[in-house]
Each structure stands twice: as structure tokens, then as C-alpha cells.
C-alpha positions in Angstrom: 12.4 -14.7 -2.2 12.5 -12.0 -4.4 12.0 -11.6 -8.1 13.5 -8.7 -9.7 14.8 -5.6 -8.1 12.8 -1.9 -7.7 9.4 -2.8 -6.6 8.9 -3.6 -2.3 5.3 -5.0 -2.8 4.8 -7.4 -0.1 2.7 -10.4 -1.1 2.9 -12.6 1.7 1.4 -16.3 1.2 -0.7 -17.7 4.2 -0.4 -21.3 4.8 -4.3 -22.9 5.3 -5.1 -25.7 6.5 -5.9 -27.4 2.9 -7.0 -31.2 2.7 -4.5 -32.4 -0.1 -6.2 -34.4 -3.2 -2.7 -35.7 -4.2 0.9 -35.6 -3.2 2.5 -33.0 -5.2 6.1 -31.9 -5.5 7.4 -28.7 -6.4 6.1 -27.0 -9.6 8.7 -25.6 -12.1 7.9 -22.7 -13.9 10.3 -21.6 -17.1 8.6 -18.1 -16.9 10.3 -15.4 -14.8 7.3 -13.4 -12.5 7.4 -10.2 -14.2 5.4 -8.4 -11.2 8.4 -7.7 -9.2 6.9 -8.8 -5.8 8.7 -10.2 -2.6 7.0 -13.3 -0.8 7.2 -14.1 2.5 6.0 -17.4 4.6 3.6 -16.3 7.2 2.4 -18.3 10.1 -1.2 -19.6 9.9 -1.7 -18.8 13.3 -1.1 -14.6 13.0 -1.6 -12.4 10.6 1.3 -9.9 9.2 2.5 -6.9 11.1 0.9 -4.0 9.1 3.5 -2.3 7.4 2.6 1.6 7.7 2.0 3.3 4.7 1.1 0.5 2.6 -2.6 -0.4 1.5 -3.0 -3.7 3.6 -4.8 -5.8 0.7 -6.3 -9.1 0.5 -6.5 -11.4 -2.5 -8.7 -14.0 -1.8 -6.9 -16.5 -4.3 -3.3 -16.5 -4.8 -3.9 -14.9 -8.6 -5.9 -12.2 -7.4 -3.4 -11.4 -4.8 -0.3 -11.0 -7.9 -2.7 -9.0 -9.7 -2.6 -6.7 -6.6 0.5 -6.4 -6.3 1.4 -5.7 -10.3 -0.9 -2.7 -9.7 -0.5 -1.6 -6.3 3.5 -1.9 -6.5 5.6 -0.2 -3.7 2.1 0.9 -2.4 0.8 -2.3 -1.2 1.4 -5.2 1.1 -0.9 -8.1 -0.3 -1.8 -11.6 1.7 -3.3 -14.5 -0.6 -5.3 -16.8 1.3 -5.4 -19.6 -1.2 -2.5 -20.0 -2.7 -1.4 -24.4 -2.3 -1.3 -25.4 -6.2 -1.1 -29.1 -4.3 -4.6 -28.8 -2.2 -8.0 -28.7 -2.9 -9.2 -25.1 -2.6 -12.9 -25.9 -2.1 -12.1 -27.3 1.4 -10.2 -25.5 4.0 -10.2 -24.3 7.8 -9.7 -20.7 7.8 -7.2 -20.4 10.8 -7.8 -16.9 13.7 -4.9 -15.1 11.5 -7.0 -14.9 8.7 -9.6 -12.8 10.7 -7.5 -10.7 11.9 -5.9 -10.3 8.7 -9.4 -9.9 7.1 -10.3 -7.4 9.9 -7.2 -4.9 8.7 -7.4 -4.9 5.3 -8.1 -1.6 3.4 -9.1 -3.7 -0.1 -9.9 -7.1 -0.7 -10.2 -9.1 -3.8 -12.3 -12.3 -4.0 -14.0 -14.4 -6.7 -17.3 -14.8 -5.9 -20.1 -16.7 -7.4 -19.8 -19.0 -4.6 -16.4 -19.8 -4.9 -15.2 -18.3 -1.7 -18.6 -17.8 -0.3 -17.0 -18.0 3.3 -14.8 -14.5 2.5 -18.4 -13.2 3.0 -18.7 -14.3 6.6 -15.1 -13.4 7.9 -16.0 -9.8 6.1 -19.1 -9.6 7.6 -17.6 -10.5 11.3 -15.5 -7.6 11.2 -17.1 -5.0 9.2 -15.6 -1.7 8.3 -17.1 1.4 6.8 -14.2 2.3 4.4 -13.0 -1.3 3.2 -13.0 -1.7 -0.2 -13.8 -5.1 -1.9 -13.5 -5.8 -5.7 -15.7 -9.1 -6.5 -15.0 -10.5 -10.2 -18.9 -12.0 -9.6 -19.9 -8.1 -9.3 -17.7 -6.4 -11.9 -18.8 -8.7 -15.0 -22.8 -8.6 -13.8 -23.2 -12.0 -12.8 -25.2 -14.3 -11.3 -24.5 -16.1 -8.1 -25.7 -19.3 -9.8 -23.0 -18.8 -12.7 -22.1 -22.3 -13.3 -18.4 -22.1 -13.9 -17.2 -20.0 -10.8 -13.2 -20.1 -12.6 -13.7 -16.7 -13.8 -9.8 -16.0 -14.0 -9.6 -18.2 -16.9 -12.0 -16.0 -18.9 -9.6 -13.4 -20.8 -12.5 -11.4 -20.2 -12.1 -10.9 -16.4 -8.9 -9.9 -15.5 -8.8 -6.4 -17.5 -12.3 -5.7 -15.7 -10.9 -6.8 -12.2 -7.9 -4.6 -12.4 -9.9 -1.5 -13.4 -12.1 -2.1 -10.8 -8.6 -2.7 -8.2 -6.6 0.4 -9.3 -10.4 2.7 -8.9 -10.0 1.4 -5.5 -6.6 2.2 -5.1 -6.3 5.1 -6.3 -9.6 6.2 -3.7 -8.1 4.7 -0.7 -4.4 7.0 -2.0 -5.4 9.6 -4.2 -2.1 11.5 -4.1 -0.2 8.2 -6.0 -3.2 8.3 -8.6 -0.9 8.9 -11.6 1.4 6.0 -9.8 -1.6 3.3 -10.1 -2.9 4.3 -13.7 0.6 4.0 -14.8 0.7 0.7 -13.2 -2.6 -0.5 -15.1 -1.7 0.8 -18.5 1.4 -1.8 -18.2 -0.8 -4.4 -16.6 -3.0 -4.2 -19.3 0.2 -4.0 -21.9 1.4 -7.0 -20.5 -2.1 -9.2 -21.1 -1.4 -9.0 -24.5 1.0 -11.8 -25.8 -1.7 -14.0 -23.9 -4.4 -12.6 -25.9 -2.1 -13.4 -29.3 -1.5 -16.7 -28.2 -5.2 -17.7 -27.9 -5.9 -15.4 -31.0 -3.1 -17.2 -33.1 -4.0 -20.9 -31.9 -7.8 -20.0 -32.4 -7.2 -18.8 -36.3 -5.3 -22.5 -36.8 -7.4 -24.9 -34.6 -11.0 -23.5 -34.1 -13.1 -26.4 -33.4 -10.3 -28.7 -31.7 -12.6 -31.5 -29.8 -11.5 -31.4 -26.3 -12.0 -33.3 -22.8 -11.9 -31.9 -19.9 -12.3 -33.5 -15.9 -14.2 -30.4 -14.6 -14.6 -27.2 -16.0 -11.8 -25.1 -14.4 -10.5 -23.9 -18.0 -13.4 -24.2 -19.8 -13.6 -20.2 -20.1 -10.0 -20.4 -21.4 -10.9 -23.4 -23.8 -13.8 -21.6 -25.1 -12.0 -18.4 -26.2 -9.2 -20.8 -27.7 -11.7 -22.2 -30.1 -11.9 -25.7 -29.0 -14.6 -28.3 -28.7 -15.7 -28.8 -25.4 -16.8 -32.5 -25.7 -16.9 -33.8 -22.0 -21.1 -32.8 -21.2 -21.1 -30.3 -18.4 -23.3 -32.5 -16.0 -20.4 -34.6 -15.8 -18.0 -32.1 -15.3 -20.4 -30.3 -12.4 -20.2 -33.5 -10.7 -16.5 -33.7 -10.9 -16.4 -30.7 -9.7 -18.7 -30.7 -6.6 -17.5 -34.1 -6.0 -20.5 -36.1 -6.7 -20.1 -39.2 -8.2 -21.0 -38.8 -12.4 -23.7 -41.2 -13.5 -22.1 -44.6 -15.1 -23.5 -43.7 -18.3 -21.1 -40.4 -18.5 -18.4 -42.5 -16.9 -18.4 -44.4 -19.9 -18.8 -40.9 -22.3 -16.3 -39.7 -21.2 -13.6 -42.6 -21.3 -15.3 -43.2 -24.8 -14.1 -40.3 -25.7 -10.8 -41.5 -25.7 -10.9 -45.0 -26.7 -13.0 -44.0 -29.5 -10.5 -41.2 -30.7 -12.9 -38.3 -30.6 -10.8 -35.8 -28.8 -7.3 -34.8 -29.5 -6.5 -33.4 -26.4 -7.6 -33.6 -22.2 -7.2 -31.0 -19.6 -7.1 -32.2 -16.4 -7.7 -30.6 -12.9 -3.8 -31.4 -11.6 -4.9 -29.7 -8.1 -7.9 -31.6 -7.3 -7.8 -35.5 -8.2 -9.9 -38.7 -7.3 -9.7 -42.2 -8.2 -12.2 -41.2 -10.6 -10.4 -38.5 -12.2 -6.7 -40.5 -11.9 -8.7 -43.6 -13.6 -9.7 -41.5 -16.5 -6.7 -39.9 -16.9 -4.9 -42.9 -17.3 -7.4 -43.5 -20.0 -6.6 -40.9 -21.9 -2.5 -41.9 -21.7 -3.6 -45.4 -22.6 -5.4 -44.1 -25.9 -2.6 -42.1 -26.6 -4.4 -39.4 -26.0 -1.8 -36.0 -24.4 -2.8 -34.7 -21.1 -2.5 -31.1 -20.3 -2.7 -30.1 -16.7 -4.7 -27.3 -15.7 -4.6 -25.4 -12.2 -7.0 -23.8 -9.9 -4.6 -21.8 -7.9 -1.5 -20.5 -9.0 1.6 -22.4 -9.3 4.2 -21.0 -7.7 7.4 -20.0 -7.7 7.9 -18.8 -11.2 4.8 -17.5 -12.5 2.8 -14.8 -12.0 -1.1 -14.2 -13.5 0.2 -13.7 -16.9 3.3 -16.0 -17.5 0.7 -18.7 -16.0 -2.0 -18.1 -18.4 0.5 -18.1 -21.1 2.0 -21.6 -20.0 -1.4 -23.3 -20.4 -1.8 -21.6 -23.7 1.6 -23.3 -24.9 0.8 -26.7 -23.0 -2.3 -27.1 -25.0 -1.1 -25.9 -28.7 1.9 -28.4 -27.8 -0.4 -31.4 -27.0 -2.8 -30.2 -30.2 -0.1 -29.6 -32.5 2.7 -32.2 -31.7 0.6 -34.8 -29.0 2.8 -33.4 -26.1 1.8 -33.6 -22.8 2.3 -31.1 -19.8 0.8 -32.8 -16.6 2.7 -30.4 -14.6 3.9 -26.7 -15.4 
């Protein structure tokens, strides 16, 4: 399908072979993808024809991947490996297409801090002299053992990750250098009523209490002001799916029943009849539930309009006790 006319970036979305934490229907997204990119199924089995001319590129998550094709435009054809808003992105089966497709691609972008640790291995099967790869882990200076590998929900990363992209760009096709800068410069433009919204919710509700099930937004929550109330041993167990201890268990219900937060974000991608039993919790206490992603939904967003939804879900459940379970 395509979204808006003039631009022929290719982002094509491979299909993995995701175990599913919950049966999800489709996601509807009121935001129009302003990156004007054309998506295409493409077999798990193969990877995409090379189209010539265009910088074969690799996001490793579907967000990456957008952010690739907002700067690379008519210059790039982009694959995004994990891109199922209804799997669990921590476990997969990367399929022979993705090798291949790994083994052609001019710049890859990936996560790291072992969040897709296995990108490493396909890389390393098939190395090549002149590939470039951008790692968020590497451009902000961190450690492997970060504890919170969701670095895309730190408004932080994304400016630093698209420098580093359109540097690589622009060295892999120097002659469309003025092509990619201009590219950025709106890129970067176009982070900016997301940094207002988290500016103008954090000057009314700095210190918000919050719960969360694992800490996929917790970089997000954190610039927002809020509270963090849900102890991060819990949430680390959430998230490597270890079972929490029973006396967190009962934290972090308590936190509910007892009134002390005024608002829950909860991991909609990855679930548990831990996680669904809390939740439920929450809606019995009265307490709004804001669903937060690790991939990103599609159709209808792209990196931006996606940031800016969660933004709006959680000022809605803070200010009027909405909730937004699914954008």
C-alpha cells in the first residue's frame, strides 16, 4: 500500500516466524505515515530482488527500518525484520531469506544492547568490507549490560541514530549528499511536536505515580515526568520472562487496589497470565490502562505519529482516566 505520493522508498516488511503472546487484531492508527514509503509483503522464505540503484538497507526493528526510509527517500529500498506488533519480538526463527537479505545489504540498523544480539551472528556469517551498520547501543556510548534495551522510546536516541544513518548514507552515495541532509533537517523538524507534547504534559504533571508491566517505555515515562512506581526487579522479570517474586506480585497489584498510581502502561505485544491478571487489576481498581508497543504498529503510523499516540494515550488516561489498550 502506499502512503502519499512523490517518494518510491521501498520498505518491504518480512514476515518471521514470531511465537504470538496474544491473539491480536488489526491495529488502527488515526495518524497518517508522514514518511511517504510503499510497503510490500515479502515471503519469508527469499529475500527481495535488489532494486539497482537503491542503497539495499536493513532495519533490524520495524521503527528503525521507517526511520530509514524518511531519510534515505527515493534512494533506498529498506527490509524490517521485526515488524509483528502481535508477536513477541524476543523470540523468533530467522528464516534463509533473512541471510541472504543480511548478506546484500549496503547499511543496517539495529538496536543493540542485546536486544537483537542474533543480528550480530547473521552479520558476522556473511561479512563485508564496505557494509555499514548504525547500532543505537554504539551511537549513545552504552553499555551492553544497559538495563533497558527500548532505546527508541528515549527522545534522546532517535536524533543521534538518524545522524549517524544519513553519515552513512551520504558515504555509501556521496553525489545525493545535499538530498540526505535535506532529508534529516525535516526528520529532525518533524520530532518536534513530540518533544512539545512530553515538554507540555511534563510542565502540568511532573511526578505522575505510574505502573508499568516491564520497562518498554520507561525511557519515554521518565522524560514525561512521571513516577515510576512498579520496582525495576519486577519489571526485569516481566521482561525476561521469569516469574516476579510473590512479594512484588503483591506490590505491584497493591499499587492499584491501594490507589497509588493514576495510570498503567502495559506491554500490549507481549502478555502472560501474569501480566493479563494484573491488568485486569488495574481495570477493577478503576485504574486506566494505556497500551504501550515494542514494535511498531502498523498501518498508520510511522516513528513519529507513533510516539506521539502514546504521548496522547497517557495525558488522556492522566488527565480524564481514559484508557487506550490498543492504538
Amino acid at each position: 500500500m502506499i502512503y502519499g505520493p512523490g517518494m518510491p522508498s521501498l520498505l518491504r516488511r518480512r514476515s518471521m516466524s514470531l511465537r504470538p503472546r496474544r491473539a491480536g487484531g488489526p491495529l488502527l492508527g488515526a495518524a497518517v505515515l508522514a514518511g511517504s514509503l510503499a510497503l510490500t509483503a515479502c515471503g519469508s522464505g527469499s529475500a527481495p530482488s535488489p532494486r539497482p540503484g537503491l542503497i539495499q538497507s536493513i532495519g533490524t526493528e520495524n521503527e528503525y527500518a521507517n526511520v530509514i526510509g524518511q531519510l534515505g527517500g527515493r534512494y533506498v529500498q529498506v527490509s524490517s525484520i521485526l515488524d509483528n506488533p502481535n508477536s513477541d519480538p524476543h523470540t523468533f526463527e530467522v528464516s534463509p531469506g533473512v541471510a541472504t537479505e543480511v548478506g546484500q545489504a549496503q547499511l543496517i540498523v539495529q538496536n543493540g544492547v542485546g536486544y537483537d544480539s542474533w543480528m550480530n551472528s547473521i552479520e558476522n556469517a556473511s561479512p563485508s568490507s564496505s557494509r555499514r551498520i548504525v547500532s543505537a547501543q554504539t551511537v549513545l556510548g552504552l553499555p551492553t549490560d544497559t538495563p533497558n534495551p527500548h532505546l527508541w522510546y528515549d527522545p534522546t536516541t532517535m536524533p543521534a541514530v538518524a545522524k549517524a544513518i544519513t553519515a552513512d548514507l551520504v558515504s555509501i552515495q556521496p553525489s545525493h549528499k545535499a538530498y540526505f541532509e535535506s532529508q534529516l533537517s525535516s526528520f529532525l523538524a518533524s520530532l518536534k511536536p513530540w518533544f512539545n507534547a512530553i515538554a507540555s504534559f511534563r510542565a502540568r504533571y511532573h511526578g505522575t505515580p505510574v505502573a508499568v508491566t516491564e520497562p518498554v517505555s520507561d525511557y519515554l515515562l521518565q522524560a514525561m515526568g512521571l513516577d515510576i512506581k512498579t520496582p525495576f526487579v519486577f519489571q526485569a522479570d516481566i521482561m525476561s520472562g521469569s516469574e516476579p517474586s510473590p512479594e512484588d506480585i503483591s506490590l505491584e497489584k497493591g499499587l492499584f487496589t491501594n490507589h497509588l498510581v493514576r495510570v498503567f502502561c502495559y506491554n500490549e505485544q507481549v502478555t502472560s497470565s501474569l501480566t493479563i491478571g494484573i491488568r485486569e487489576t488495574a481495570q477493577s481498581s478503576g485504574v486506566p490502562v494505556v497500551g504501550v508497543y515494542e514494535t511498531m504498529p502498523t498501518p498508520g503510523y510511522d516513528f513519529q505519529t507513533w510516539m506521539l499516540a502514546e504521548v496522547a494515550a497517557i495525558r488522556a488516561a492522566v488527565a480524564k482516566g481514559t484508557s487506550t489498550e490498543q492504538l
